[in-house]
C-alpha positions as CSV (number, residue, x, y, z in Angstrom):
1,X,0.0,0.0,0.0
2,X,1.1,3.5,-0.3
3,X,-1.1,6.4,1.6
4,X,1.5,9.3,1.8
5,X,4.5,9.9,0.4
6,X,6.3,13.1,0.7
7,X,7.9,15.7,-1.8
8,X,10.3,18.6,-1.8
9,X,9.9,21.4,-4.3
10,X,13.4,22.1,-4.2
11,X,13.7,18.9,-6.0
12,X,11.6,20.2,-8.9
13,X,14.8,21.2,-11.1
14,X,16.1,18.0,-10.7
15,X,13.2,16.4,-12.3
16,X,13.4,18.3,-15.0
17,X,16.8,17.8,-15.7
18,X,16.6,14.1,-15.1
19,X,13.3,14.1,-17.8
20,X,13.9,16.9,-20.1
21,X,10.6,18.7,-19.1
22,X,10.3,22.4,-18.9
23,X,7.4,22.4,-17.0
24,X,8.2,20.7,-13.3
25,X,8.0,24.0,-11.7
26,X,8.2,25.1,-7.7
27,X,5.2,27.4,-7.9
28,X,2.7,24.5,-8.9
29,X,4.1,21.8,-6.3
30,X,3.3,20.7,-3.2
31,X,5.8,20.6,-0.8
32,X,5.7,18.1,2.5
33,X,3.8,15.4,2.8
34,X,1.3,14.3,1.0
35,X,-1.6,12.8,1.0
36,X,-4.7,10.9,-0.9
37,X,-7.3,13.9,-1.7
38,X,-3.8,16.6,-2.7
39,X,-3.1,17.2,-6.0
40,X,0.3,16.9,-6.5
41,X,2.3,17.5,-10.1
42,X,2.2,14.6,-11.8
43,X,4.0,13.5,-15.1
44,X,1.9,12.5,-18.0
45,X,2.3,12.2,-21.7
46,X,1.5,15.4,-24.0
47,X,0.1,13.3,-26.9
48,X,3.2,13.8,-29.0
49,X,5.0,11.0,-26.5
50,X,6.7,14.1,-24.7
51,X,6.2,14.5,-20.8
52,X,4.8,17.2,-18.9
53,X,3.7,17.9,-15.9
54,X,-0.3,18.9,-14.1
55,X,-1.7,18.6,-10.9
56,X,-3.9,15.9,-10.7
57,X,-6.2,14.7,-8.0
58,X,-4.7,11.7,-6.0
59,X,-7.7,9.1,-6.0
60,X,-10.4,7.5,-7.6
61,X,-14.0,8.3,-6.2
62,X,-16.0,5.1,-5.9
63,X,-19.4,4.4,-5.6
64,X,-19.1,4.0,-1.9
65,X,-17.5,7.6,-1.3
66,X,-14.4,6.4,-0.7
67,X,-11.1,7.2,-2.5
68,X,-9.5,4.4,-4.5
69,X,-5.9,5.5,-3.4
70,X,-3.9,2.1,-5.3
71,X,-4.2,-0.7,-7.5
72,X,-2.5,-3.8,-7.4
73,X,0.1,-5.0,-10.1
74,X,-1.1,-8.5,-9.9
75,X,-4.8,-7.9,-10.8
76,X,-4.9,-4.0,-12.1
77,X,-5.5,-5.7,-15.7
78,X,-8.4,-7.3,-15.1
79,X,-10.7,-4.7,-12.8
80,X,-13.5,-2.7,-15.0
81,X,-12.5,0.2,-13.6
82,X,-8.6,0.3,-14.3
83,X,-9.0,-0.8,-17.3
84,X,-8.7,2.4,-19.5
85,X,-6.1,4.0,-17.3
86,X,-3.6,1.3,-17.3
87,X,-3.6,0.8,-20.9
88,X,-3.6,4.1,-22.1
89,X,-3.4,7.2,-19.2
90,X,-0.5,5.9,-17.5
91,X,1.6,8.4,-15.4
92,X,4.7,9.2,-13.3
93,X,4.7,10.6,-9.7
94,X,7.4,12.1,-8.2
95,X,7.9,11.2,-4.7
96,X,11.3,11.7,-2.2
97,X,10.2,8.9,-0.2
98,X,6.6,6.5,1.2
99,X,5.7,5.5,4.9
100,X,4.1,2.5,6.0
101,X,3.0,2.2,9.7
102,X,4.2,-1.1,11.7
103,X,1.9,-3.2,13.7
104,X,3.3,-1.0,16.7
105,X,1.6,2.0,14.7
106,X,5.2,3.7,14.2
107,X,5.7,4.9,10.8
108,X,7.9,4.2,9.1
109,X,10.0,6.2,6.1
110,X,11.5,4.4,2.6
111,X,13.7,5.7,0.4
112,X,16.6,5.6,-2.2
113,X,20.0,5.9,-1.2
114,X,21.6,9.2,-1.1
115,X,17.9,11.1,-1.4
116,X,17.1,9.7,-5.1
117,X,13.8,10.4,-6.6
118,X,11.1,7.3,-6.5
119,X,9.5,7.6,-10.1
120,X,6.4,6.0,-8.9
121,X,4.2,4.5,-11.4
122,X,0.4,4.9,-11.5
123,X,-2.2,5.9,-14.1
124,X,-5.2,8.2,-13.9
125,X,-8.8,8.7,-14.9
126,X,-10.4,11.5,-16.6
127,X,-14.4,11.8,-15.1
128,X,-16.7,14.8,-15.8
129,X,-13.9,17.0,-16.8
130,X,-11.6,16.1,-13.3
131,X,-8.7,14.0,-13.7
132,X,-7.7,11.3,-11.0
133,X,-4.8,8.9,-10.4
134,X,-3.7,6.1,-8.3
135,X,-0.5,4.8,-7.4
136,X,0.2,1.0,-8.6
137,X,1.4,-1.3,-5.3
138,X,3.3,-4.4,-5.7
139,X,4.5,-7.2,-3.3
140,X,6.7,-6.0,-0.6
141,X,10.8,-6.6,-0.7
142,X,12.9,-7.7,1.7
143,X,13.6,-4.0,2.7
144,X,9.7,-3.4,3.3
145,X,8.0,-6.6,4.0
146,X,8.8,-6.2,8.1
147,X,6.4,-3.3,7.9
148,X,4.3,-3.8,5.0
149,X,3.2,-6.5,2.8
150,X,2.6,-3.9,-0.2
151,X,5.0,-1.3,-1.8
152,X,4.6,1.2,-4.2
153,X,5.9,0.3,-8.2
154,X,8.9,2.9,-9.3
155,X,11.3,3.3,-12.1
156,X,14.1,4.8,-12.6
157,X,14.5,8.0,-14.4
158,X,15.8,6.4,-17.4
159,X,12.0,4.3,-17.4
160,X,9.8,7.1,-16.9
161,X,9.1,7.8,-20.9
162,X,9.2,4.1,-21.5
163,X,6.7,3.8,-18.7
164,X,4.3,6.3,-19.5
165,X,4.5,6.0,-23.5
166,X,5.2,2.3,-24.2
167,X,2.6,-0.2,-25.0
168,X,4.4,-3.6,-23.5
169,X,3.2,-3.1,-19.8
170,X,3.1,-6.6,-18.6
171,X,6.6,-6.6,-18.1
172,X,7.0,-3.2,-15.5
173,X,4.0,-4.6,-13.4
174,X,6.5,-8.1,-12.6
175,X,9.2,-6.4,-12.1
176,X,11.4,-6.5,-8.6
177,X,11.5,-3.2,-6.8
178,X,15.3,-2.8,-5.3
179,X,15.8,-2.5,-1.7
180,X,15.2,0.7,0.2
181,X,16.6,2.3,3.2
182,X,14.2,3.0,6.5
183,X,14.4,5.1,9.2
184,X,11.2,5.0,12.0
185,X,9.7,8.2,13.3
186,X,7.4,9.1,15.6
187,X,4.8,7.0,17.0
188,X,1.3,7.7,16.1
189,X,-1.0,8.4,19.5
190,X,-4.4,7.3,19.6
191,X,-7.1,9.1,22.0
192,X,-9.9,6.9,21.0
């Protein structure tokens, strides 16, 4: 699973150099943590198979009123609703690193070595002119399975274009996801 991930903007000219995109700016990203229900700059293809960057709603609404946050590698080709977004509106979300919370309720932080970006994958919906996206999860690692038994899919920069253009999909949804570094932080307090 992947509920919150967090973002700097000052990474926002890395991105861009990294991905040849002019338009990753500061002004329109969030900055922090973030969280299903944000919209957070996104990377998407332009039509002409160049990238570029919007804001984009993170979640799916359902008919229940509850977001649809993830999709799972191992069945996102086969649900109704996915299926349009995986095959054709697939996107790129730039994150600095994910947290999981253990069975003690501490969370817990993953990321790359030396502060790397996660290009995590997704893909979005477009519903009565609003655009949506969910981040695609895959089985947990050795680095993450402690925690979690879910991790977020990501690429690296070199995979993004590939990722979000190319039509073979079947092989970046098996694909093992390298370890990660963790640190714990604070535990969460419950009054309830």
């Amino acid at each position: 699973m992947c509920g919150r991930f967090f973002w700097k903007k000052k990474k926002c000219k890395e991105v861009k150099e990294e991905l040849n995109i002019s338009d990753f700016s500061e002004e329109a990203s969030l900055d922090g943590d973030i969280n299903p229900g944000e919209s957070p700059l996104i990377l998407i293809s332009d039509n002409k198979k160049n990238i570029k960057a919007i804001n984009m709603f993170w979640g799916f609404p359902s008919q229940d009123k509850k977001l649809i946050i993830n999709a799972r590698t191992e069945s996102v080709l086969d649900k109704n609703l996915f299926y349009d977004g995986i095959r054709k509106q697939r996107c790129i979300i730039p994150a600095l690193s994910f947290y999981e919370w253990d069975k003690d309720k501490i969370k817990v932080t993953f990321s790359e070595k030396n502060n790397k970006i996660l290009y995590l994958a997704g893909f979005y919906l477009i519903k009565n002119n609003n655009s949506y996206f969910v981040i695609l999860t895959t089985k947990a690692n050795n680095s993450v399975i402690n925690t979690h038994h879910r991790m977020p899919l990501f690429f690296e920069a070199k995979k993004v274009k590939e990722w979000i253009n190319g039509n073979n999909i079947e092989e970046y949804l098996s694909l093992q996801m390298p370890e990660l570094i963790s640190s714990q932080s604070y535990k969460q307090l419950s009054f309830w």
